[in-house]
C-alpha positions as CSV (number, residue, x, y, z in Angstrom):
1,X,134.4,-135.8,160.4
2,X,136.7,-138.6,161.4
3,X,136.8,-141.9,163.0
4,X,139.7,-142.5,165.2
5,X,141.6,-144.1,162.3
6,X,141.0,-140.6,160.5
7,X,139.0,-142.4,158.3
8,X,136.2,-140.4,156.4
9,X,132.8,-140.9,158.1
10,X,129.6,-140.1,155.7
11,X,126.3,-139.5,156.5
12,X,124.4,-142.8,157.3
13,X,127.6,-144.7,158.3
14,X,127.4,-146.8,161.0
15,X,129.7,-146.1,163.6
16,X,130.6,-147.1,167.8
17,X,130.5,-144.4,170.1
18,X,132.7,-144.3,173.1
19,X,130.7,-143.5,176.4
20,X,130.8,-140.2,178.0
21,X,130.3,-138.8,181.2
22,X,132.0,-139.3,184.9
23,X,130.7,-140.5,187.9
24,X,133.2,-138.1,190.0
25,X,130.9,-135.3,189.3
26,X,127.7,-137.5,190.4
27,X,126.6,-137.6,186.3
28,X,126.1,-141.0,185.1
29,X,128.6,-142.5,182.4
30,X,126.7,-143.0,179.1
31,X,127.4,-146.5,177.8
32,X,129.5,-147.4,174.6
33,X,126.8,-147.2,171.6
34,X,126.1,-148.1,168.6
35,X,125.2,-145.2,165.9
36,X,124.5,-143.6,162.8
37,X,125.9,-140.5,161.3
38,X,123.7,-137.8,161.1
39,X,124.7,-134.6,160.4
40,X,127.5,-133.3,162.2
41,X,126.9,-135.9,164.8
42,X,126.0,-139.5,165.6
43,X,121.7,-140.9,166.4
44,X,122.0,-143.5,169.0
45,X,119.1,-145.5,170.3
46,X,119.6,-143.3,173.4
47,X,120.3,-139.9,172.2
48,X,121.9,-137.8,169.4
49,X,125.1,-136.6,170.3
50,X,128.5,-135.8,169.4
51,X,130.9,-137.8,170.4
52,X,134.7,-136.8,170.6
53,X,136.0,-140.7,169.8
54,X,133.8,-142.5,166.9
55,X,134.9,-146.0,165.5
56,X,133.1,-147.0,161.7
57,X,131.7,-150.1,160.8
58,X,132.6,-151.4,157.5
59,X,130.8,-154.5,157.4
60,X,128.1,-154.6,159.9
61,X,126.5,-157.3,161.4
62,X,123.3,-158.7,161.1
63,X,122.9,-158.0,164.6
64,X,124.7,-154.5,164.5
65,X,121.6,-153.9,161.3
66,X,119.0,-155.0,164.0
67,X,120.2,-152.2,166.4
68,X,120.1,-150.0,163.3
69,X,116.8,-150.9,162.3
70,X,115.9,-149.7,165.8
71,X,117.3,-146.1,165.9
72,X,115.9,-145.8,162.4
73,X,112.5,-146.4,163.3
74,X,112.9,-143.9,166.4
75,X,113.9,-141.2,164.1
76,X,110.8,-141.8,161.9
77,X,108.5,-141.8,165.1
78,X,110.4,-138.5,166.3
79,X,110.4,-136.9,162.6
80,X,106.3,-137.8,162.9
81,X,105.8,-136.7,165.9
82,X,107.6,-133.3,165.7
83,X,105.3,-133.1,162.2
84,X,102.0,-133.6,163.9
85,X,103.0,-130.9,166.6
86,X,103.9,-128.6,164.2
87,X,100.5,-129.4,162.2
88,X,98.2,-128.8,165.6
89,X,100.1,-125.1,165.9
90,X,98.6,-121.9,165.4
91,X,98.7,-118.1,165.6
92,X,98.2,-116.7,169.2
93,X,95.8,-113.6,168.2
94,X,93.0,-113.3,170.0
95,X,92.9,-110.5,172.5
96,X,92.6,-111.4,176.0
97,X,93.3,-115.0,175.9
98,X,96.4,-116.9,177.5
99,X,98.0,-119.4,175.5
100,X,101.0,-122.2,175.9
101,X,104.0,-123.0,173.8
102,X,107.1,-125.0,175.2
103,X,107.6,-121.9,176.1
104,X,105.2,-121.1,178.8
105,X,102.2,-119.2,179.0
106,X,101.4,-115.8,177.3
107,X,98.4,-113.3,177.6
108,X,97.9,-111.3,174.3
109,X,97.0,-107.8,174.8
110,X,96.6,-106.7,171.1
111,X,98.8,-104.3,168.7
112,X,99.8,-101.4,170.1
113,X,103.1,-99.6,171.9
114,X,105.1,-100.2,175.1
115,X,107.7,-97.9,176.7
116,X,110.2,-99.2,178.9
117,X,112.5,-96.5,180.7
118,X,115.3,-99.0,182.6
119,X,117.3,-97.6,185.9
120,X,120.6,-98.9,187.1
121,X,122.7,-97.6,189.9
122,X,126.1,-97.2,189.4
123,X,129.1,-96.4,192.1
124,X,132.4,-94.2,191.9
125,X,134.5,-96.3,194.6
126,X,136.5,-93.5,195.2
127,X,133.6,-90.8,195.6
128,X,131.2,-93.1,196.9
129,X,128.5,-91.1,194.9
130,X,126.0,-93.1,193.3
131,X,124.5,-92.3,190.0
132,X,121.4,-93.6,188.1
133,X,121.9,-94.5,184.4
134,X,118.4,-94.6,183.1
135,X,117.8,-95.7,179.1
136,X,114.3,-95.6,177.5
137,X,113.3,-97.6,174.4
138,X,110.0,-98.2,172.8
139,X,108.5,-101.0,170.9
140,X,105.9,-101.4,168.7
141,X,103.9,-104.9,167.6
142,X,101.8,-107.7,168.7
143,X,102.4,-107.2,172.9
144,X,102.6,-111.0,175.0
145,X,102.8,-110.8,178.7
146,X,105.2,-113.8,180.2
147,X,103.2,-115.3,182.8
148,X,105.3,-117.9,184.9
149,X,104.0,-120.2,187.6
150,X,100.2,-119.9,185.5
151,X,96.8,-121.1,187.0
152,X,93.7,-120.1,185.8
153,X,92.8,-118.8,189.6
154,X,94.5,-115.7,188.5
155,X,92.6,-112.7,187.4
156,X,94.3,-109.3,185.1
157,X,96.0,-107.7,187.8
158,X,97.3,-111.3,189.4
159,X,99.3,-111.3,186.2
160,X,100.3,-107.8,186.3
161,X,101.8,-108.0,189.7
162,X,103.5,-111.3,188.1
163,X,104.5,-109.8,185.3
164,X,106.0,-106.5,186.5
165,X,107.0,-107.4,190.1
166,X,111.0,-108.3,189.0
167,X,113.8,-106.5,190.0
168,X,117.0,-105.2,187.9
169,X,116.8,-107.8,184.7
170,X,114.5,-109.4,182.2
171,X,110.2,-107.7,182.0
172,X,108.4,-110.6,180.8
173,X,107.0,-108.8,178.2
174,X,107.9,-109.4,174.7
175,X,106.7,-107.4,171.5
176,X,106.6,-108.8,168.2
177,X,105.9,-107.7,164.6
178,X,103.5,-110.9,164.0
179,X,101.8,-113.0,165.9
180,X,103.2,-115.8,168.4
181,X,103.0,-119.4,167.5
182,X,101.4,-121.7,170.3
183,X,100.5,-125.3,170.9
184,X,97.3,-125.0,172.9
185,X,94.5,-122.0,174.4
186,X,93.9,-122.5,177.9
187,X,91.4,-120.1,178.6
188,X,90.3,-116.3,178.7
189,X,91.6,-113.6,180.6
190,X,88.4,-110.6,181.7
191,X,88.7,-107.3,182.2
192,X,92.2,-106.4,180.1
193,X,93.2,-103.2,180.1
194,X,94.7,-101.1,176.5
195,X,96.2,-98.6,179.2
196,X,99.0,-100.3,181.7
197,X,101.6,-98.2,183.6
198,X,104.1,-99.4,186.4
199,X,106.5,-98.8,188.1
200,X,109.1,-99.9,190.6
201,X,113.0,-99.0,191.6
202,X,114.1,-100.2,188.3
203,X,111.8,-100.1,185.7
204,X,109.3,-97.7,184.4
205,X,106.6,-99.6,181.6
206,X,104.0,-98.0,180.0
207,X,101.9,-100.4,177.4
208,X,99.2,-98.7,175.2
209,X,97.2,-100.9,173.0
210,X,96.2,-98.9,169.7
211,X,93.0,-101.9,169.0
């Protein structure tokens, strides 16, 4: 990485960032800053970015070391803060329980299977016939249902509608082999089933949990 004398910048370097942005599209301009080099970009008081234009600092100031001082002591905060999260986090592994993750919210079901037999439609123009491509793959682990828009108001088959009512795309339904890392419970889900099959114009989903 270069300054815009192609001089060699080095991690820690201070540096002067030009500003970035346009207010033709309606996005604010982001000021000229002052930086650090840090990795394959530059820590500003602001943000951490990646400026295309960078200008070094041989011999900063005292007041340009004040600034630095600054960003420095963000970085620890951020570094501190992203240990303590990481700290509070555990394993997602109780059966019947929804969880949250920056993510969103998940209901785990147990171990076990889920079948997933996909239909799309496809048209020959010059026919006009339409055919159904249909693929089926099944998955075996830990089983998390995706439950957007969550309140605790909703009972089992409030999240199964939720879950399965989507049309041609992405089943928020995700399978792993261990279990899902989560920041916080929020609170337990009755009545769960280890048999679930749906079905709608594109999707056919059969989960079976194994216990």
């Amino acid at each position: 990485m270069k300054d815009i004398l192609g001089r060699e910048l080095h991690e820690g370097d201070v540096v002067v960032c030009k500003g970035s942005g346009s207010s033709y599209d309606g996005t604010p301009a982001k000021a000229m800053e002052l930086g650090i080099i840090r990795g394959e970009g530059v820590r500003t008081l602001t943000s951490w970015r990646n400026p295309r234009d960078k200008f070094l600092i041989e011999h900063p100031s005292k007041r340009d070391m004040q600034v630095i001082e600054q960003i420095k002591q963000k970085m620890r905060q951020s570094k501190q803060a992203t240990l303590e999260k990481q700290k509070n986090r555990f394993k997602a592994s109780e059966v019947g329980k929804v969880y949250k993750n920056s993510k969103g919210y998940f209901l785990y079901l147990g171990k076990g299977t889920v079948d997933i037999t996909s239909r799309m439609w496809r048209v020959d123009w010059n026919t006009k016939r339409e055919d159904i491509i249909s693929s089926k793959n099944t998955y075996s682990g830990h089983i998390y249902l995706e439950i957007r828009n969550f309140s605790k108001e909703m009972n089992f088959e409030d999240i199964i509608n939720k879950v399965f009512n989507v049309s041609y795309g992405y089943l928020n339904i995700g399978v792993l082999k261990s279990y899902k890392t989560v920041d916080k419970y929020i609170c337990d889900i009755k009545d769960t089933r280890n048999h679930i099959e749906f079905s709608n114009k594109h999707f056919d989903a059969i989960i079976d949990i194994k216990g």
